[in-house]
N, CA, C and O atoms as a CHARMM CRD file, in Angstrom:
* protein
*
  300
    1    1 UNK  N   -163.30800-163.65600  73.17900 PROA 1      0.00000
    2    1 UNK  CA  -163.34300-164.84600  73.93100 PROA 1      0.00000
    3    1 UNK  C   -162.07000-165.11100  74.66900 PROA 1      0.00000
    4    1 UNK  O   -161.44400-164.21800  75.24000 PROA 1      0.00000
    5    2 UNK  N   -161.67900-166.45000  74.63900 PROA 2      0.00000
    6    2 UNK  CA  -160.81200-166.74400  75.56900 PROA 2      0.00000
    7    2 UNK  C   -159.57400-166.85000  74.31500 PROA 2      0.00000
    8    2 UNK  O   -159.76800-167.01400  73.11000 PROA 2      0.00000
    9    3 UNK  N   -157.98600-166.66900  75.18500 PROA 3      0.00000
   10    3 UNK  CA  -156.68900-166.82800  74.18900 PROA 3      0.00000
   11    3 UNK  C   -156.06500-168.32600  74.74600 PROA 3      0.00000
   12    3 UNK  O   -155.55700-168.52500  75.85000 PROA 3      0.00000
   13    4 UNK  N   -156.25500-169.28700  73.67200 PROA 4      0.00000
   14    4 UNK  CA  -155.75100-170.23800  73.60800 PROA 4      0.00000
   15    4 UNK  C   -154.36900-170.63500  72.84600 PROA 4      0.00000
   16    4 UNK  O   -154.39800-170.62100  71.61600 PROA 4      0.00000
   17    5 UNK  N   -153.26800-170.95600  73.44800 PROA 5      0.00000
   18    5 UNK  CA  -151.85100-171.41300  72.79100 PROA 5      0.00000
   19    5 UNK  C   -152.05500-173.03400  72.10700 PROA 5      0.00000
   20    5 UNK  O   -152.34800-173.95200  72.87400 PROA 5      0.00000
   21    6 UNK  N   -151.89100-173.27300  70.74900 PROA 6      0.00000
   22    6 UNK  CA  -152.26100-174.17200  70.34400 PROA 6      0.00000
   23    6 UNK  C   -151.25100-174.32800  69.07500 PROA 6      0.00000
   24    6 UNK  O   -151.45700-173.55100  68.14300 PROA 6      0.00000
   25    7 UNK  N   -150.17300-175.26200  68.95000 PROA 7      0.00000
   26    7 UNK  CA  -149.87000-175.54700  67.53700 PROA 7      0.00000
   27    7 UNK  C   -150.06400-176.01300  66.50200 PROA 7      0.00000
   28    7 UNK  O   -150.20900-177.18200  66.14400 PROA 7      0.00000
   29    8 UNK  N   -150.06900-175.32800  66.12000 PROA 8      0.00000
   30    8 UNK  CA  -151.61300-174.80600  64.46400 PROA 8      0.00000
   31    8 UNK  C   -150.67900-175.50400  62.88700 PROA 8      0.00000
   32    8 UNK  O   -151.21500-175.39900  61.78300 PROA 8      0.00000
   33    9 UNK  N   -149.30100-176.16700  63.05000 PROA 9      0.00000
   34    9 UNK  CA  -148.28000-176.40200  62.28600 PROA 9      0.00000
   35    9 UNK  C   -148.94500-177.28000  61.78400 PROA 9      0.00000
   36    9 UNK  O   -149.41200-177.13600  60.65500 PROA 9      0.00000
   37   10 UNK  N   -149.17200-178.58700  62.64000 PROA 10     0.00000
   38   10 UNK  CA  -149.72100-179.94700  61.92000 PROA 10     0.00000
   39   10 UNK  C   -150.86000-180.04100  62.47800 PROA 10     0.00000
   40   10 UNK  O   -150.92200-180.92300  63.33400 PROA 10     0.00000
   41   11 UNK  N   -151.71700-179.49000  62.31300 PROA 11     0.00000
   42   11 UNK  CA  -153.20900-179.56300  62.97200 PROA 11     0.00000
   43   11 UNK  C   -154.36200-180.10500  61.97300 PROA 11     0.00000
   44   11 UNK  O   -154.76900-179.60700  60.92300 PROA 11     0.00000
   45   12 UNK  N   -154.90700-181.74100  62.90100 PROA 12     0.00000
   46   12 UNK  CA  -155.72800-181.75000  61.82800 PROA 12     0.00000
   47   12 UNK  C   -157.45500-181.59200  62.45300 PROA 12     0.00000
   48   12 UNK  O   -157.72000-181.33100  63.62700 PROA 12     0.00000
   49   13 UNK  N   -158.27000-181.77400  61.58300 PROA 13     0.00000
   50   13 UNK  CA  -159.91800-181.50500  62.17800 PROA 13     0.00000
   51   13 UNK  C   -160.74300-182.76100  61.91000 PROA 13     0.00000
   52   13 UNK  O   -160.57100-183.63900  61.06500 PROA 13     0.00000
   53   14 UNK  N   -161.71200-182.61800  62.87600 PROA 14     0.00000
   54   14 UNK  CA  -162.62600-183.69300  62.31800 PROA 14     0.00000
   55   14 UNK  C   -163.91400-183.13900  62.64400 PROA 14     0.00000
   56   14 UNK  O   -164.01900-182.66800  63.77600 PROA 14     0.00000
   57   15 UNK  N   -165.07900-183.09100  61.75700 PROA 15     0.00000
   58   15 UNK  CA  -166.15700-182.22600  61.86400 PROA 15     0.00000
   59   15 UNK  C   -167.24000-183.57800  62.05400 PROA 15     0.00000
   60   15 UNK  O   -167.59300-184.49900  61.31800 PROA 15     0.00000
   61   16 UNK  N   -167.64400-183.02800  63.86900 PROA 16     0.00000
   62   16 UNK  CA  -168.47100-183.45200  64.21700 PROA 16     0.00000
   63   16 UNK  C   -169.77800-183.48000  64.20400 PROA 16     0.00000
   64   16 UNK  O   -170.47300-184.20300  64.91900 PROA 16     0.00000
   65   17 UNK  N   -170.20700-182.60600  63.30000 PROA 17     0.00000
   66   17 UNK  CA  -171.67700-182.64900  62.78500 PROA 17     0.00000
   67   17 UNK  C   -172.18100-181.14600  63.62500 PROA 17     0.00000
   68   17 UNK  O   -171.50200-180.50900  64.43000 PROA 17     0.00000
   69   18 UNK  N   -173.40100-180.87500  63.20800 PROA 18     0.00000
   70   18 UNK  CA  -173.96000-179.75600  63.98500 PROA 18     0.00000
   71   18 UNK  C   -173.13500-178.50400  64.07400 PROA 18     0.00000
   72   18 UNK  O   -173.53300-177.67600  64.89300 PROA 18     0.00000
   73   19 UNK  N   -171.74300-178.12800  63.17900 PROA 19     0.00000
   74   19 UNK  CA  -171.07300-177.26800  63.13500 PROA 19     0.00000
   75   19 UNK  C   -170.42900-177.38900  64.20200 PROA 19     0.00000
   76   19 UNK  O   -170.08000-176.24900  64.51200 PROA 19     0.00000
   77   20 UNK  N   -169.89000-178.46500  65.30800 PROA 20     0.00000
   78   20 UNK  CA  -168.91100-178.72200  66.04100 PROA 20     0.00000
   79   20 UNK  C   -167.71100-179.46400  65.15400 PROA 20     0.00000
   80   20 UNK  O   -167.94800-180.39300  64.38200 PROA 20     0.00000
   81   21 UNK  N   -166.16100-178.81400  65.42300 PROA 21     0.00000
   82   21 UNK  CA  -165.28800-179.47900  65.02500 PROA 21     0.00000
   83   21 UNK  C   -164.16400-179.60000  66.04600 PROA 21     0.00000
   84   21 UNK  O   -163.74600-178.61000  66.64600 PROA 21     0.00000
   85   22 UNK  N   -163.78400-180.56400  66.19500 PROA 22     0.00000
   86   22 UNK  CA  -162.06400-181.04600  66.60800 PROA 22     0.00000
   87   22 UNK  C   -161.09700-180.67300  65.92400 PROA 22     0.00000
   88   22 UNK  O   -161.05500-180.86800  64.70900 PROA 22     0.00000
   89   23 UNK  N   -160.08300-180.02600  66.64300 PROA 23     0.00000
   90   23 UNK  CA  -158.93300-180.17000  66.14800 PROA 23     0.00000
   91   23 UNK  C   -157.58000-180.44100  66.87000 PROA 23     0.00000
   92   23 UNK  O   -157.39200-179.75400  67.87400 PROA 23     0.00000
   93   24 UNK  N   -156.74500-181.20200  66.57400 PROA 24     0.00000
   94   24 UNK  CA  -155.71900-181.99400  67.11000 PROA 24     0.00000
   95   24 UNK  C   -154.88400-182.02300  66.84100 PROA 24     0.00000
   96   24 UNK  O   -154.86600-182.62700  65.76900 PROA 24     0.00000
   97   25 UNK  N   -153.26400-181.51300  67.32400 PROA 25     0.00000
   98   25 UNK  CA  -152.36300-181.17800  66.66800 PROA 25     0.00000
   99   25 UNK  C   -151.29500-182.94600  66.82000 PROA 25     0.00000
  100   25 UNK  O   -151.72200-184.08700  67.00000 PROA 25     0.00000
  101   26 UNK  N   -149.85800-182.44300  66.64800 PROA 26     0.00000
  102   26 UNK  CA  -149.17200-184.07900  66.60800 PROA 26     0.00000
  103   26 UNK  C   -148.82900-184.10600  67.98400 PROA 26     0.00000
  104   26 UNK  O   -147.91000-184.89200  68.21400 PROA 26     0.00000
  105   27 UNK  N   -149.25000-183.52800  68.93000 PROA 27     0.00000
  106   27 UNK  CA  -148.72500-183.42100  70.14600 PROA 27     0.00000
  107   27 UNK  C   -149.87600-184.27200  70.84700 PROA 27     0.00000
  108   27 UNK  O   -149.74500-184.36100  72.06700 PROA 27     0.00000
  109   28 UNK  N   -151.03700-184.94600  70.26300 PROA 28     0.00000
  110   28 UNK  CA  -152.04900-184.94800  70.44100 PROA 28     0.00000
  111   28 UNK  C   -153.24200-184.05500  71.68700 PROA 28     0.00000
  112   28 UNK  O   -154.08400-184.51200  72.45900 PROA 28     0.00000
  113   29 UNK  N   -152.82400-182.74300  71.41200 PROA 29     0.00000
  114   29 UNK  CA  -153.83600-181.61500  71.88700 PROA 29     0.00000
  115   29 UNK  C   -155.07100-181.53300  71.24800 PROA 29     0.00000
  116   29 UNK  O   -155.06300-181.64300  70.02200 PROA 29     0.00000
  117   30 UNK  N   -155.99500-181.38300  71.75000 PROA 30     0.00000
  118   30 UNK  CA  -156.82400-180.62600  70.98600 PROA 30     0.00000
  119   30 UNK  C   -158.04800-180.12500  71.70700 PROA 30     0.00000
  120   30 UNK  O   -158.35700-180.39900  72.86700 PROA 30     0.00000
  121   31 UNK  N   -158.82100-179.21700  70.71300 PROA 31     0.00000
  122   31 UNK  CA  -159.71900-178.36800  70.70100 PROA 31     0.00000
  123   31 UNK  C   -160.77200-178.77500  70.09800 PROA 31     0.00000
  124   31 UNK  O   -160.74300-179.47900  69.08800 PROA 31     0.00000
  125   32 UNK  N   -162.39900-178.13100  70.99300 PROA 32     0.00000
  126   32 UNK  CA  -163.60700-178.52200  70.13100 PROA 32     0.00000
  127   32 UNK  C   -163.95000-177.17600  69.55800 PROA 32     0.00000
  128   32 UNK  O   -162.94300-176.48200  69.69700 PROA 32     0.00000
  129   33 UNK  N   -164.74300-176.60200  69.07600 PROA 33     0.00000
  130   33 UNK  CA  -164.97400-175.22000  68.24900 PROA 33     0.00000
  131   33 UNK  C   -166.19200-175.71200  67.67400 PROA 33     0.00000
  132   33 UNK  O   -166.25200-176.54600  66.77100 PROA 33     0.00000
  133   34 UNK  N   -167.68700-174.84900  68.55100 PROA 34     0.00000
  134   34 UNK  CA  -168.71900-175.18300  67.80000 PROA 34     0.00000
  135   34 UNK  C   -169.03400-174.07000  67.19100 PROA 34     0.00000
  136   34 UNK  O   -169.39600-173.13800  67.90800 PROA 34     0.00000
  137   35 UNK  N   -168.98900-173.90000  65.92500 PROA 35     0.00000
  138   35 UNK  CA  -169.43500-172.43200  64.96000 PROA 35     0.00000
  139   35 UNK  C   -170.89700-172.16000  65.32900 PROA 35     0.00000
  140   35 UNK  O   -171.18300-171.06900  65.82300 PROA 35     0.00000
  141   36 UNK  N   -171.81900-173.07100  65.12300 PROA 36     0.00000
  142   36 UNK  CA  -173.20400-172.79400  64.74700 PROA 36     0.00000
  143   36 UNK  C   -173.99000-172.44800  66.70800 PROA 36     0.00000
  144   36 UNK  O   -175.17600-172.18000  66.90100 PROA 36     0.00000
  145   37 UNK  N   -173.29300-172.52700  67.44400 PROA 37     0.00000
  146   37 UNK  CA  -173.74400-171.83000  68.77400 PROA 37     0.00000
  147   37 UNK  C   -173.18800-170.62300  68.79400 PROA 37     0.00000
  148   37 UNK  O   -173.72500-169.52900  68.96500 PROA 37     0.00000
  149   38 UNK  N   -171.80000-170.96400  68.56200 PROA 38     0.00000
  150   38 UNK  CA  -171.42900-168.98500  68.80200 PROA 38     0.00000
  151   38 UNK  C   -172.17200-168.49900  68.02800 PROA 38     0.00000
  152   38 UNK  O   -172.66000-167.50600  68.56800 PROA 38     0.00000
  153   39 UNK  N   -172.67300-168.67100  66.73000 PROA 39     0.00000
  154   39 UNK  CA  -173.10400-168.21400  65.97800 PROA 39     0.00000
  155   39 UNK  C   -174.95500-167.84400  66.60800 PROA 39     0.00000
  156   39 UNK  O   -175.38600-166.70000  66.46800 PROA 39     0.00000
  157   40 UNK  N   -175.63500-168.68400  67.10400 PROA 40     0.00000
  158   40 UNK  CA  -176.80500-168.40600  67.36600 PROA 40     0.00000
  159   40 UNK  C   -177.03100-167.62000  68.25200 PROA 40     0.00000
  160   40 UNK  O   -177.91600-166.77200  68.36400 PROA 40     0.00000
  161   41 UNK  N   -175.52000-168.14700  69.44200 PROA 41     0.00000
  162   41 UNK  CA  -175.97600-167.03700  70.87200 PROA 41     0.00000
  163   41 UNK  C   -175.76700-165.78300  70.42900 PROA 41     0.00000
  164   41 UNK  O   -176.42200-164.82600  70.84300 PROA 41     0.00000
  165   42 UNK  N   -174.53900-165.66600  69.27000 PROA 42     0.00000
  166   42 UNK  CA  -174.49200-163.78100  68.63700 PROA 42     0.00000
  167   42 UNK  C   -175.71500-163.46400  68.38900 PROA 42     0.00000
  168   42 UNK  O   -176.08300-162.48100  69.03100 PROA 42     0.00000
  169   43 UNK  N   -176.33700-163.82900  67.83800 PROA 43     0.00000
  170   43 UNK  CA  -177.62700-163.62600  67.15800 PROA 43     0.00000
  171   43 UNK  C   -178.95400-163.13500  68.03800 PROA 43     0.00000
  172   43 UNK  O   -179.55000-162.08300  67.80100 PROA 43     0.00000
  173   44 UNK  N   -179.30900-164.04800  69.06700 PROA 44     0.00000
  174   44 UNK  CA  -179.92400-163.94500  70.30500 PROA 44     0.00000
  175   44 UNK  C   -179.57700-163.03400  71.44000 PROA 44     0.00000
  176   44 UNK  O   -180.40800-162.30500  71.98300 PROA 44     0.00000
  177   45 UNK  N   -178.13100-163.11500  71.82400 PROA 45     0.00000
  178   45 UNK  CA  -177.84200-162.05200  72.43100 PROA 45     0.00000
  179   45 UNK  C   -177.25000-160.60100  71.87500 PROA 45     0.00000
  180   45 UNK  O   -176.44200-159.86500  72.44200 PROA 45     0.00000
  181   46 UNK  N   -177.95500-160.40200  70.48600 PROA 46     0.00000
  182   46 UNK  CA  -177.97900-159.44500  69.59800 PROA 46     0.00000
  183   46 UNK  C   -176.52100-158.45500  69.34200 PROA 46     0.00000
  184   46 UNK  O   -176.45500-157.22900  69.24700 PROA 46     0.00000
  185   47 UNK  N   -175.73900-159.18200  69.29400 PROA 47     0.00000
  186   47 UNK  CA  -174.34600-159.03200  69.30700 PROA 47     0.00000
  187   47 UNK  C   -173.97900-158.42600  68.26500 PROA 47     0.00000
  188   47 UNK  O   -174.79600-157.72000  67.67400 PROA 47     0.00000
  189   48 UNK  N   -172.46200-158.58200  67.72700 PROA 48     0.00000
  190   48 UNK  CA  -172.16200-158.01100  66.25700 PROA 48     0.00000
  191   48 UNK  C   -172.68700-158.52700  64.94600 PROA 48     0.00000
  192   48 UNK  O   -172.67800-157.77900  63.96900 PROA 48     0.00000
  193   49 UNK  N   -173.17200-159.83400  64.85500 PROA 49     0.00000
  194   49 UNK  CA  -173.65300-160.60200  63.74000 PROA 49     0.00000
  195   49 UNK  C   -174.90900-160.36500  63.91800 PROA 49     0.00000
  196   49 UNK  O   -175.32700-161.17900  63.09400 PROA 49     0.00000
  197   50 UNK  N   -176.05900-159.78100  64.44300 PROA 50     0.00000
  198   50 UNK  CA  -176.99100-159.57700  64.57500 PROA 50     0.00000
  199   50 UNK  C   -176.83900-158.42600  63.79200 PROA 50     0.00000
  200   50 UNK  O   -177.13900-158.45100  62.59800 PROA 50     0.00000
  201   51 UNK  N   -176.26500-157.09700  64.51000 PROA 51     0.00000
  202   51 UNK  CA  -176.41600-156.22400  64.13200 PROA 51     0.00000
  203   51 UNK  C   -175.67500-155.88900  62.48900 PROA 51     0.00000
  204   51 UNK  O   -175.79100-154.81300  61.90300 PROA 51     0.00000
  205   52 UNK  N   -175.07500-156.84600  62.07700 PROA 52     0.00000
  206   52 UNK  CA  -174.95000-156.61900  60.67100 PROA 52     0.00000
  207   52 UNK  C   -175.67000-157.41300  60.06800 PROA 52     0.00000
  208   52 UNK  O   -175.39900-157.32100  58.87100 PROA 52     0.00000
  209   53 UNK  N   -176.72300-158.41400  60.30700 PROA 53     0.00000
  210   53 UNK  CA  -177.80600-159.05400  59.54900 PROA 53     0.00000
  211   53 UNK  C   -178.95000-157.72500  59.91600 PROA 53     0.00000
  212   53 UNK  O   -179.96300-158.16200  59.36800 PROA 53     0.00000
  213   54 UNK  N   -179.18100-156.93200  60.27400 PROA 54     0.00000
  214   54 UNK  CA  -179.74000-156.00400  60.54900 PROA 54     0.00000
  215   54 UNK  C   -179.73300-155.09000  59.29000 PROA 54     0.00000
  216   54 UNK  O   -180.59000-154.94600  58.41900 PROA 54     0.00000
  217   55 UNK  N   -178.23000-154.38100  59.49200 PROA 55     0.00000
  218   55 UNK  CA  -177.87200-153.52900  58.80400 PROA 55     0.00000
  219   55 UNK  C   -178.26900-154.13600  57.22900 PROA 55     0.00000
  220   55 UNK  O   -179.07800-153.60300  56.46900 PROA 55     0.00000
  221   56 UNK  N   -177.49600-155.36800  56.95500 PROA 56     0.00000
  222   56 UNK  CA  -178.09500-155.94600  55.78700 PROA 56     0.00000
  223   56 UNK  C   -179.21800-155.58100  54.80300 PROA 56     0.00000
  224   56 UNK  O   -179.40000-155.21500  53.64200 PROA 56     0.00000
  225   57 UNK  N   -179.88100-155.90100  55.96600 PROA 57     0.00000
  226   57 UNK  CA  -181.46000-156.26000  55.88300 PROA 57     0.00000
  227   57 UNK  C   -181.93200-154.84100  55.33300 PROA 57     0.00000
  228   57 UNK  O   -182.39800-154.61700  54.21600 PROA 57     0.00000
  229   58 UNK  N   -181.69100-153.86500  56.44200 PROA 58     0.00000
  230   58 UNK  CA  -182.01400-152.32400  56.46400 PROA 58     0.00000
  231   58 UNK  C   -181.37400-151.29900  55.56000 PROA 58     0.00000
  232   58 UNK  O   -181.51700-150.08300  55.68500 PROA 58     0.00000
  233   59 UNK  N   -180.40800-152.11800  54.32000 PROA 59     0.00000
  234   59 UNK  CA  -180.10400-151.60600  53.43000 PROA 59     0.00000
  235   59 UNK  C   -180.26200-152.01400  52.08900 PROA 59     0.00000
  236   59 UNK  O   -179.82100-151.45300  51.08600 PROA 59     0.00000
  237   60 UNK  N   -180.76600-152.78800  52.14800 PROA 60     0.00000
  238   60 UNK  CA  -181.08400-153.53400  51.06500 PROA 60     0.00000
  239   60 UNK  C   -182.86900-153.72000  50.80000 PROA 60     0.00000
  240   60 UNK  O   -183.19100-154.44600  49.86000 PROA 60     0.00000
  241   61 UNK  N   -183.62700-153.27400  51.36400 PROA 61     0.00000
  242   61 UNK  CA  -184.95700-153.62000  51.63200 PROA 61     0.00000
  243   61 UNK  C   -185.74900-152.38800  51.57100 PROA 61     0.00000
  244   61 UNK  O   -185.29000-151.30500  51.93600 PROA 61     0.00000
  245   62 UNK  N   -187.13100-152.57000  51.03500 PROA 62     0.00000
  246   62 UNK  CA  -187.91000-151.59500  50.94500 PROA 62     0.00000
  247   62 UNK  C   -188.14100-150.86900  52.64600 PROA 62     0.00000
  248   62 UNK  O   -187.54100-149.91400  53.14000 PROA 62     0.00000
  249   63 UNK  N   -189.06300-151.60400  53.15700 PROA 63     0.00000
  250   63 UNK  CA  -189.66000-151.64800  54.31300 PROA 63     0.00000
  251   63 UNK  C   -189.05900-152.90700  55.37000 PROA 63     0.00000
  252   63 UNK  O   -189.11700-154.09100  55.04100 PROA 63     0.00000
  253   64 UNK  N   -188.52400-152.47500  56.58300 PROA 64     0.00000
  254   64 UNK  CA  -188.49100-153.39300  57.72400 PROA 64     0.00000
  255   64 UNK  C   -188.90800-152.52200  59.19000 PROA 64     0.00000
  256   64 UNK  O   -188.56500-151.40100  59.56800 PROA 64     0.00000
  257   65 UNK  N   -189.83700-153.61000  59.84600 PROA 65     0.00000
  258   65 UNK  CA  -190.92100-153.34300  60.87700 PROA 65     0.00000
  259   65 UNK  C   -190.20400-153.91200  61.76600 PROA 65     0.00000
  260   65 UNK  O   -189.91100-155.07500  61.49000 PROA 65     0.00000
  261   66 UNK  N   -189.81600-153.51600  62.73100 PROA 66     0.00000
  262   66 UNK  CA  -190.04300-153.95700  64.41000 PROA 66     0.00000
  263   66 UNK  C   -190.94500-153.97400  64.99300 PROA 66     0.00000
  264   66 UNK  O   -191.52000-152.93900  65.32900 PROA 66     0.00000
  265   67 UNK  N   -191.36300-155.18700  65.30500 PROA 67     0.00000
  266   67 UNK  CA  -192.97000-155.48600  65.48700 PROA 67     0.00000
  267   67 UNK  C   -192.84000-155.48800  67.05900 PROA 67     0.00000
  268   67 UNK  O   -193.76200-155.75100  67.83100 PROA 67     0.00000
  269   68 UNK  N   -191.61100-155.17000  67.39200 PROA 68     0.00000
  270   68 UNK  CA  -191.33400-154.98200  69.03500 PROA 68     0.00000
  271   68 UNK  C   -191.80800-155.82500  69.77100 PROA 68     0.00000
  272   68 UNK  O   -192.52800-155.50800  70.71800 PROA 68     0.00000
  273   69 UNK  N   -191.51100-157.02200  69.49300 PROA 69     0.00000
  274   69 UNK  CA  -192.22100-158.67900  70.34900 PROA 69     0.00000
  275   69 UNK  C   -190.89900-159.89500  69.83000 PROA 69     0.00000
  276   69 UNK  O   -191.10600-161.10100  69.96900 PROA 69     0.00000
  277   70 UNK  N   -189.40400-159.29800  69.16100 PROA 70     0.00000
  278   70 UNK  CA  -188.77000-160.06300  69.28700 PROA 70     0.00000
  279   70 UNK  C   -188.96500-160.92100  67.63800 PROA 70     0.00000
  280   70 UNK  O   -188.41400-161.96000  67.27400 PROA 70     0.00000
  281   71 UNK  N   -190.07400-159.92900  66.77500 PROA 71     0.00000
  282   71 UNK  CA  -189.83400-160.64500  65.11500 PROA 71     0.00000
  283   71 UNK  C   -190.34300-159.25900  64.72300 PROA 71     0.00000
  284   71 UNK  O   -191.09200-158.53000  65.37300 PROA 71     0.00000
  285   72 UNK  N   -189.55300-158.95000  63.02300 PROA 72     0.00000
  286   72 UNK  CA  -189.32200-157.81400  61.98200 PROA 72     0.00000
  287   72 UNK  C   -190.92200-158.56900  60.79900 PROA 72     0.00000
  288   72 UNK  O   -191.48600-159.64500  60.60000 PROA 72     0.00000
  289   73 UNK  N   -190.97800-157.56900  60.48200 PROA 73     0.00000
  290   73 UNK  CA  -191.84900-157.67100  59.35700 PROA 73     0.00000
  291   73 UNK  C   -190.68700-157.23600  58.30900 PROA 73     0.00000
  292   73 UNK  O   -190.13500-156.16400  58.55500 PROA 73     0.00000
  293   74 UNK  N   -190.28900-157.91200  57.23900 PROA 74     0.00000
  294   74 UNK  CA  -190.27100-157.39800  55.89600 PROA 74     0.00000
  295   74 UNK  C   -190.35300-157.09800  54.50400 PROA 74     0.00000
  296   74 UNK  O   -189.62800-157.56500  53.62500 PROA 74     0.00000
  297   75 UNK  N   -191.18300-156.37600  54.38300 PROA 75     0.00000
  298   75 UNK  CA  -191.96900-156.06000  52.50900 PROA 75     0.00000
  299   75 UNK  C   -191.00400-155.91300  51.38200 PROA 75     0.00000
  300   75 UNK  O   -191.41600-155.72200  50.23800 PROA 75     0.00000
C-alpha cells in the first residue's frame, strides 16, 4: 500500500465499529485504518489472504471442489 510518516510514540486509537479505527498521535494527526475491507477486498480480489485460506482449507480437508461459479464445495 501506501508509506505513511506517522508518530507512533504517543499514539492513541479509537475503534470505530465495523473494524474501522482512528489513530491520533499528540501532535493531533491522525489516521483511519479499516481492517475488515482490506480484509474482504483481499479476499474478493483473491489476493494473498485468499490464497492462504485456500491453502488452509486444501490441507487440512478431505475433499475441496471448485464448483467454478465463484463457491468450493467441501466434504
Amino acid at each position: 500500500g501506501n508509506i505513511i510518516d506517522f508518530d507512533a510514540n504517543t499514539t492513541s486509537y479509537t475503534e470505530n465499529g465495523g473494524g474501522s479505527y482512528t489513530f491520533t498521535n499528540d501532535n493531533g494527526e491522525s489516521i483511519t485504518v479499516t481492517v475488515v475491507d482490506d480484509v474482504v477486498s483481499n479476499i474478493q480480489n483473491q489476493g494473498a489472504i485468499y490464497d492462504e485460506i485456500l491453502s488452509i482449507i486444501g490441507n487440512e480437508s478431505d475433499v475441496l471442489v471448485d464448483n467454478n461459479n465463484g463457491t468450493y464445495t467441501h466434504t
